[in-house]
N, C-alpha and C positions, 0 to 999 in steps of 0.2 A: 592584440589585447595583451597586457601586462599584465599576470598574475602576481601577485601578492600571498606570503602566507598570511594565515589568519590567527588572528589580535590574538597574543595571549602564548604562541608558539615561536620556538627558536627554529633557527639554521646550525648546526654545528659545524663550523667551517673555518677554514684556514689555519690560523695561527691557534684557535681554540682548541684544534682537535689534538695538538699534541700536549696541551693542558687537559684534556679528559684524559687520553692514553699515559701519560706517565701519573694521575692522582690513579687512572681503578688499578695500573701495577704496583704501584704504591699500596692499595690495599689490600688486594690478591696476595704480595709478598706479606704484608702483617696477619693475614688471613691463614696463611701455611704455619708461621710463627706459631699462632696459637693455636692450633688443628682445628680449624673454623672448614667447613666443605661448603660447596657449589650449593645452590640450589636454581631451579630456575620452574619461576610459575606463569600460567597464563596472564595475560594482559585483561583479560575479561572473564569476570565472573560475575556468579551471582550477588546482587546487593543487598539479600537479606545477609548474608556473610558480613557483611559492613556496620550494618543497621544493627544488628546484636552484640558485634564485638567493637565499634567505635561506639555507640552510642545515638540512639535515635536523635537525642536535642544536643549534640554536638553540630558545630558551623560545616563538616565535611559535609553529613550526612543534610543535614536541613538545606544548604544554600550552595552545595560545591560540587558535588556528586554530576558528572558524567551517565545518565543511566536510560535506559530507554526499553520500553515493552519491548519481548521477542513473539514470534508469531503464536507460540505456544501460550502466552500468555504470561509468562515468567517475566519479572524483572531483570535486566541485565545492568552491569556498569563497568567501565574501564576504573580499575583498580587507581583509587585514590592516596593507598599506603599500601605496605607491604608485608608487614604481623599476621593481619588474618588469613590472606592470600599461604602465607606458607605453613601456618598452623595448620589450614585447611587440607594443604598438600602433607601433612607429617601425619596426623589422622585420617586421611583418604589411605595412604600407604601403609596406614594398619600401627602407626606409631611402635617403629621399627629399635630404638633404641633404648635404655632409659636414662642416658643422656645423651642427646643430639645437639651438637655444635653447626650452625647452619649461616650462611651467609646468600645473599641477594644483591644484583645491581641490577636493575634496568628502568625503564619510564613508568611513571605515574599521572596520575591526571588529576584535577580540580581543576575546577571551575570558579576560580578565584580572582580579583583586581590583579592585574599585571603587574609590577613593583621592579626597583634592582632587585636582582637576583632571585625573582620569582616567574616563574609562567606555570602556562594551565598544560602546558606538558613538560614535567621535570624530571633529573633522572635522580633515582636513591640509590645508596648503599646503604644495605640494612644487616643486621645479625641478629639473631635468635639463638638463647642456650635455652635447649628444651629439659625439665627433668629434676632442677636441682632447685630446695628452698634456701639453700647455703647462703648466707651473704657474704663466703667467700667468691660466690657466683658475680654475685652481683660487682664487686669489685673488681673483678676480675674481667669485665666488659666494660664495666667505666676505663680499666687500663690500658682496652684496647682501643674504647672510643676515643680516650685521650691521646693515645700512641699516634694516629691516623693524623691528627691536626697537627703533633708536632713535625709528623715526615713531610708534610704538605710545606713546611714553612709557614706556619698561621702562628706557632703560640704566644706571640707578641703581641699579635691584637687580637687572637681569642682567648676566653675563659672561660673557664667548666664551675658551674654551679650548680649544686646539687643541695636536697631535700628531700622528704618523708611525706608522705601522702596519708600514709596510715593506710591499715586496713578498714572493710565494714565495718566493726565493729566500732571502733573510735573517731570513724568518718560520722558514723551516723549519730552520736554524742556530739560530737563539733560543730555536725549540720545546726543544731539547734541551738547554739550558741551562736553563731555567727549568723544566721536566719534573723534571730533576735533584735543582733546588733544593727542588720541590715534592712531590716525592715520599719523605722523610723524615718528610712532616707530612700523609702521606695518612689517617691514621686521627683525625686531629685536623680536619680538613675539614667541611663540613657535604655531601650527597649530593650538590649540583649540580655544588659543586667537584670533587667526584670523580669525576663522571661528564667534567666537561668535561678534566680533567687528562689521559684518556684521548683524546676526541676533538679538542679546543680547547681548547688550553692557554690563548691569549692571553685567553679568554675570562672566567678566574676572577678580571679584576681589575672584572666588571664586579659580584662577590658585594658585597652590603650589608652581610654578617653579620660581627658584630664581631668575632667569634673569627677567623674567613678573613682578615679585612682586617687582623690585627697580623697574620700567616701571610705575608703579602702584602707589608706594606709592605718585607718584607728581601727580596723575590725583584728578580731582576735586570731593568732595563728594554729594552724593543722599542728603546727612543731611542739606546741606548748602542751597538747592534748591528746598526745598518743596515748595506744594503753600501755603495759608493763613490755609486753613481747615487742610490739614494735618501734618502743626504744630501745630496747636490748638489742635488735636485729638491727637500728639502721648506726647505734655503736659499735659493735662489730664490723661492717661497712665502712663507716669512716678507719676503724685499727687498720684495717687490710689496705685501705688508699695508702694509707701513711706507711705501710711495709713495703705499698710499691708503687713509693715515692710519687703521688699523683698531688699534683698541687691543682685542691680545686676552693671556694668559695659557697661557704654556707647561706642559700636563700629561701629562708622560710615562709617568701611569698611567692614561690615557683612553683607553678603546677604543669603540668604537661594536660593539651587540649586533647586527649582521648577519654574515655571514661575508663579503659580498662587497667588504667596503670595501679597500682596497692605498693604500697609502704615506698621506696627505693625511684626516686624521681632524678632523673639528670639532661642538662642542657651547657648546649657551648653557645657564646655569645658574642657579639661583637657589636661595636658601635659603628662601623664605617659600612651595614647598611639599611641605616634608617630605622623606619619600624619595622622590615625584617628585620629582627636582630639576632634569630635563633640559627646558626647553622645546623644545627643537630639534637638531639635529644633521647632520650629513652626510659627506659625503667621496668619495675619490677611486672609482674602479672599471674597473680595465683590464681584466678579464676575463667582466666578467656579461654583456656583448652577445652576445659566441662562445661562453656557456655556453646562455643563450639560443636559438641559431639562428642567429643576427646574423654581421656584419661581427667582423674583430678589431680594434676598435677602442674608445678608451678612451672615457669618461665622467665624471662629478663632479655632484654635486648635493648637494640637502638636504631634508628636511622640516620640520615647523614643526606643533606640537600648537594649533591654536587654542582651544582649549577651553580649556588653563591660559593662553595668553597671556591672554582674553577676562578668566578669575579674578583676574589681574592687574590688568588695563588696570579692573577695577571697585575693586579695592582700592586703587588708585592715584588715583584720583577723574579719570580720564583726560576730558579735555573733547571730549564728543561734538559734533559737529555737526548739529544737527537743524533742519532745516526747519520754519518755523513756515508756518501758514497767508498767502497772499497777502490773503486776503479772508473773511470771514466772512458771509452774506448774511442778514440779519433780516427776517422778514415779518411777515404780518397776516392774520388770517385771507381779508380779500378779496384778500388777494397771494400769497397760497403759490405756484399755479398759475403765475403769473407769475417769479415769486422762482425754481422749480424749474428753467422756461427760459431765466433767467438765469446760474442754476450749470450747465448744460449749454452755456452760450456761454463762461465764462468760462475752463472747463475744456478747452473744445475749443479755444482760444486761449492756450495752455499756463500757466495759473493756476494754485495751488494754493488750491482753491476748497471752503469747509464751507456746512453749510446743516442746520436743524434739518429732522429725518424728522416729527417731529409739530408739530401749529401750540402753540405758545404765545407765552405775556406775553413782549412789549417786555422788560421788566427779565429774566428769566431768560436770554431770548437772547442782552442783552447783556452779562452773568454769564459766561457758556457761551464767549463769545466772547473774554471776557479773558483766561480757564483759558486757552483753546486758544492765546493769545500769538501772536496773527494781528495781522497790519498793519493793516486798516483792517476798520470795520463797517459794513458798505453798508444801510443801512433804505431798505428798499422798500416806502413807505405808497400812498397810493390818491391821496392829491392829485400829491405826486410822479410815479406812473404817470399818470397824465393829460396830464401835461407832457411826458412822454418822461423823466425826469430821477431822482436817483436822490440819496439825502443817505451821506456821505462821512464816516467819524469815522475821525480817526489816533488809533487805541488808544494811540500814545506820547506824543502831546502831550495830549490829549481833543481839539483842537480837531474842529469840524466845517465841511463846505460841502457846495452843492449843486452839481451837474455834470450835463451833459448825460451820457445813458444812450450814445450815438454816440459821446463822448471818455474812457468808461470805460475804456478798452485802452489806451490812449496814456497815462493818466495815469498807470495801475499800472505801468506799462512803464518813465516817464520818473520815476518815486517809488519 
């Protein structure tokens, strides 16, 4: 029997894996930059956690959610995003700082159409600044979220556009303007629409459908209708991009598909994949800690789909960094043995050190050894082991010498 993984899930494999490992050191290293720390939460938790802080008539929650009764009777579900999962863990922990800089990478799940650059198990980098209403804050995480696409090699074909959500206050002002507007053209709607028009109005600009979206384009904007504070707060935001130097695009028909995001919305974009077009997104959140459990106090972050960035960063011919071998070790049949506690000294003296598992011919060895695009070929014949000594080929020049087996560490060290 052939097994098959199932619809919806990847393989991480081969040439992919050194596209995951150089994008998370890539963000680990902008991660240190900005004194952003580790965090790591379960894969499974509770879905009332979800339901409260995404929002009950959100597409996660309603139609994607992973979740399934536990014996106890609790609802359980593999964590669909990663905001509440570690809010949950900052207020479990007694909300230890009063501001906590926190980052995240690992798998998520929905239960979503399969698409380029989407499955129903993806991996996120996310960050959280816990603590501050400053829209120096918030600038100050769009410059990281920007910073991350540029190191990737993306910012040619992506771009950050950014918007204002408003707070309650002016959400719920706007709601009824735009209810208004939209409800003349409720039978003209495709179901989502109409379902959100009832619950979240703001939410039908995030419809793809062609018919909605000319419906749409005449309805009135969140931008036009803040109140005094949160135009003030999201002009300060924009001062601070421009101090550091973030070149992003004003869209004041962008909303982010959570409910908990208030005033400070942002998303990177791209056209080369389809109707994903969102690599990333995030924004403000003044009220999901005290929805939570938590302090009332604000927040701001982002996430980041690695999966499409990774699609990218291979279509883009992004230059990996790959380690080649330091050394490649060649035997003979009366040296394997020897050769073998050589690769265990070489390695143990932090080498990156190959070695054939079965004996053969000189020539294929050092075939094997040129594939592998290692620095130097160490032949370890029988006259040489007699001497202590050991012969020396720089794959880059061919030249060759012979060297004491005692001054091998020093030479690879000082070469």
């Amino acid at each position: 029997m052939h097994f098959q993984r199932v619809k919806g899930f990847q393989d991480i494999y081969g040439e992919q894996v050194a596209y995951y490992r150089q994008a998370c050191a890539i963000a680990k290293e902008l991660f240190t930059l900005f004194h952003v720390e580790e965090l790591n939460t379960p894969i499974l938790e509770k879905s009332e956690i979800f339901n409260r802080s995404i929002g009950e008539n959100t597409d996660i929650v309603e139609k994607e959610m992973f979740s399934f009764l536990d014996r106890d009777g609790s609802t359980l579900c593999l964590r669909p995003e990663g905001t509440a999962g570690a809010l949950r863990a900052y207020i479990d922990n007694g909300c230890p700082k009063e501001l906590e800089r926190l980052y995240y990478l690992g798998a998520m799940f929905r239960r979503e159409n399969p698409q380029k650059g989407r499955f129903r198990q993806f991996t996120q980098i996310g960050v959280e600044f816990i603590g501050s209403s400053s829209p120096f804050t918030d600038a100050e995480v769009i410059s990281l979220f920007d910073n991350f696409f540029n190191k990737v090699g993306l910012s040619k074909i992506a771009h950050l556009e950014i918007n204002s959500v408003g707070c309650a206050d002016c959400r719920r002002k706007y709601y009824e303007k735009l209810t208004a507007y939209l409800t003349p053209f409720r039978e003209e709607l495709c179901g989502d629409c109409t379902r959100r028009l009832l619950k979240n109005p703001l939410r039908v600009f995030d419809c793809k459908n062609p018919k909605c979206a000319n419906i749409i384009n005449g309805a009135p904007l969140i931008l036009d209708n803040l109140c005094d504070m949160c135009e003030k707060q999201f002009e300060e935001v924009k001062k601070y991009l421009e101090i550091f130097k973030v070149d992003y695009t004003l869209n004041p028909r962008m909303v982010r598909g959570l409910d908990y995001y208030t005033r400070t919305a942002f998303e990177m974009t791209t056209d080369r994949l389809g109707a994903a077009s969102a690599l990333g997104g995030g924004g403000r959140y003044d009220k999901l800690i005290s929805i939570l459990g938590g302090p009332d106090i604000s927040g701001v972050g982002f996430a980041i789909g690695l999966d499409r960035v990774i699609a990218l960063m291979m279509e883009e011919n992004f230059a990996i960094e790959k380690r080649v071998p330091d050394i490649y070790i060649i035997t003979f049949p009366d040296t394997f043995e020897q050769g073998a506690a050589l690769l265990a000294e070489v390695r143990k003296a932090g080498f990156y050190a190959i070695m054939e598992y079965e004996i053969s011919g000189v020539k294929a060895q050092m075939k094997r050894a040129n594939r592998s695009k290692a620095r130097y070929a160490a032949i370890l014949g029988e006259d040489e082991l007699k001497e202590n000594k050991i012969s020396l080929k720089d794959m880059q020049t061919s030249t060759q010498q012979i060297i004491n087996l005692t001054q091998l560490f020093n030479f690879l060290r000082s070469n």
